[in-house]
N, C-alpha and C positions, 0 to 999 in steps of 0.2 A: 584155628588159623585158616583164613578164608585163602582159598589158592588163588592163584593169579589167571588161570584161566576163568576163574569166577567173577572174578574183579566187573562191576560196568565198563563199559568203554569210555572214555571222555573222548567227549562231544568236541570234533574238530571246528577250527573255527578258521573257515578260508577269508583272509585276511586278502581284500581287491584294491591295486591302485584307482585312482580316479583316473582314468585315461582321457583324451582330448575328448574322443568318441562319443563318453558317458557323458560329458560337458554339457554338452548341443545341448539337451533336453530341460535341463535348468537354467540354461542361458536363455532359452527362447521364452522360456516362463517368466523370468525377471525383465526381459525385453516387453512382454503384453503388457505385465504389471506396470511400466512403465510409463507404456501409453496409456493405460487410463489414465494414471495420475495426472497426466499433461492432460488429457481431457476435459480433466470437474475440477483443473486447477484454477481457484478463484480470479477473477480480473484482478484483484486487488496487487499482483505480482507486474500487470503491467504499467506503463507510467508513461509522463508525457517525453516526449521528444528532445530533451536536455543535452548536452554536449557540454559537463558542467567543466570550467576553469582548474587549474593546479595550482597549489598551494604547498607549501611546507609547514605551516602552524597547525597545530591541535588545540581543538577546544572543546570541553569535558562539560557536558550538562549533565545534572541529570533527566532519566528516561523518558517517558510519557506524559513530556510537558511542553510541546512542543507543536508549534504550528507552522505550516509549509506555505508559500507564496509561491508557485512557478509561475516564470515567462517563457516560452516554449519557443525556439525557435522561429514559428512565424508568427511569434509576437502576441499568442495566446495565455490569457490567464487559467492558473487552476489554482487552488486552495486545499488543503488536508490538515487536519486534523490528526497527528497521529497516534493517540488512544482511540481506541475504534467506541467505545463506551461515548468517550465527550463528542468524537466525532457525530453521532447519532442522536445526540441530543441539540446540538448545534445546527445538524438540518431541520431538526425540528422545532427548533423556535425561528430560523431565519423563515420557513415554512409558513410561519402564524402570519408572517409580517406579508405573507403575500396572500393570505385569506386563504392559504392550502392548508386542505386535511385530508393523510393519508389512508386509504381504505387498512382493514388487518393483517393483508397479506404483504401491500406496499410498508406496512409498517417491522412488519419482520425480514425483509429484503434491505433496509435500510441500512441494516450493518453489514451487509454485503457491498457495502459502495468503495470502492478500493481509493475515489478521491471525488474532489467535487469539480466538474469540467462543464459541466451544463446552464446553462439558465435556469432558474431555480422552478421557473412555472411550466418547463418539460421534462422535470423529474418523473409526473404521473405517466408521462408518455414512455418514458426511457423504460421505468419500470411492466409496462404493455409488451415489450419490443421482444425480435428474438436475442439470440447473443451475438450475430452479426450486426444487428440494429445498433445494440449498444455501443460495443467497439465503436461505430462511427459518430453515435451520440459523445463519447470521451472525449471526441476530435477539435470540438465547438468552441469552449473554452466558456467560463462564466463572465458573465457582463461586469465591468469597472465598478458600476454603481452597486452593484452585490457583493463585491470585494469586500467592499465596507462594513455591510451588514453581519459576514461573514467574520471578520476581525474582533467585533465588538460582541457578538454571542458567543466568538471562542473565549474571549477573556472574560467577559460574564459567569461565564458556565463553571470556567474553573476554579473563579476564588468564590459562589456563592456554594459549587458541590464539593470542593477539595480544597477551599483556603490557599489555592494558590496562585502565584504567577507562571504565567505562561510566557514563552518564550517563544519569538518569530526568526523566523527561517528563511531567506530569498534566495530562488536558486533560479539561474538563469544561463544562459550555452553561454558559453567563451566567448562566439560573435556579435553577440546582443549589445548593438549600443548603447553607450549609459542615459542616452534620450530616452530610452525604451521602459528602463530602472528607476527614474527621476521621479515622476507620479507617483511610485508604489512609495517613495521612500518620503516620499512630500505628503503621503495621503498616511505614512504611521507618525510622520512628525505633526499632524494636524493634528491626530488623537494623544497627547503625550507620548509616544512610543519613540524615544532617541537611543533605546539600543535592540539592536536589531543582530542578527548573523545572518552571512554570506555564505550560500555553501557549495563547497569545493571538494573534490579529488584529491589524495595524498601524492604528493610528486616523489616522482620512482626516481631513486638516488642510485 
């Protein structure tokens, strides 16, 4: 019989609140981490200038079939594509149509385009610029006449790689007169395209 003063000791186990104190030092870690991530956080989170309208309908597409038209507040066009995949392949054939060909490095930056806001023949440039350059390149908005180009390679792209239809998007600020809306909607009714979506905010009940 082994005596009790023989016995090991078991190993005490001080048991510590997390106090305010102890906080600080993981908090200010989670706070750096933070900021990087705001840092190398892609353009693609920013967008244009919209103040989009309220609505109470819902309307159920499905996902990554879908193309975006904005009118921007002062009356600027932008286009997306939002599969980043068709998106990418869609700058690249509207691309061909302007005798542009992307160097390897432009070409791998390409799905890094968060939308398409430019004239399509200072993309090479945009790609050149720092990251304040760009910002201000997103500002421009794409030419009317590219609009079109841009419509017709999206729907191209989808039913020749995915056998499907795509689906249009117009999203335009609250105060945008429907003068502003009439073109875009006169330029998908020229290409057969009579149904379209409008998009809108859910109105807070």
């Amino acid at each position: 019989m082994v005596s009790i003063l023989t016995q090991p000791r078991r190993r005490q186990i001080h048991r510590r609140n997390l106090s305010i104190p102890e906080v600080w030092p993981l908090a200010i870690v989670v706070v750096v981490l933070f900021r990087c991530c705001l840092a190398i956080t892609p353009l693609k989170h920013m967008g244009p200038d919209v103040d989009l309208p309220t609505s109470s309908g819902i309307t159920c597409l499905p996902d990554m079939r879908r193309y975006v038209i904005t009118i921007s507040k002062d009356n600027k066009l932008f286009f997306d594509v939002e599969d980043e995949l068709y998106r990418t392949i869609v700058i690249e054939q509207v691309a061909l149509l302007h005798s542009i060909r992307f160097t390897l490095p432009q070409q791998q930056e390409l799905h890094r385009l968060p939308y398409l806001a430019i004239d399509m023949r200072r993309l090479p440039e945009y790609f050149s610029s720092s990251r304040t350059q760009r910002y201000a390149l997103l500002e421009t908005g794409i030419p009317a006449e590219q609009l079109e180009e841009y419509i017709d390679a999206t729907r191209r792209v989808y039913l020749e790689r995915a056998g499907l239809q795509s689906f249009c998007f117009i999203q335009a600020d609250k105060k945008t007169p429907f003068a502003n809306v009439r073109p875009i909607i006169q330029l998908l009714q020229k290409r057969n395209i009579n149904r379209f979506y409008l998009r809108t905010t859910r109105e807070e009940r």
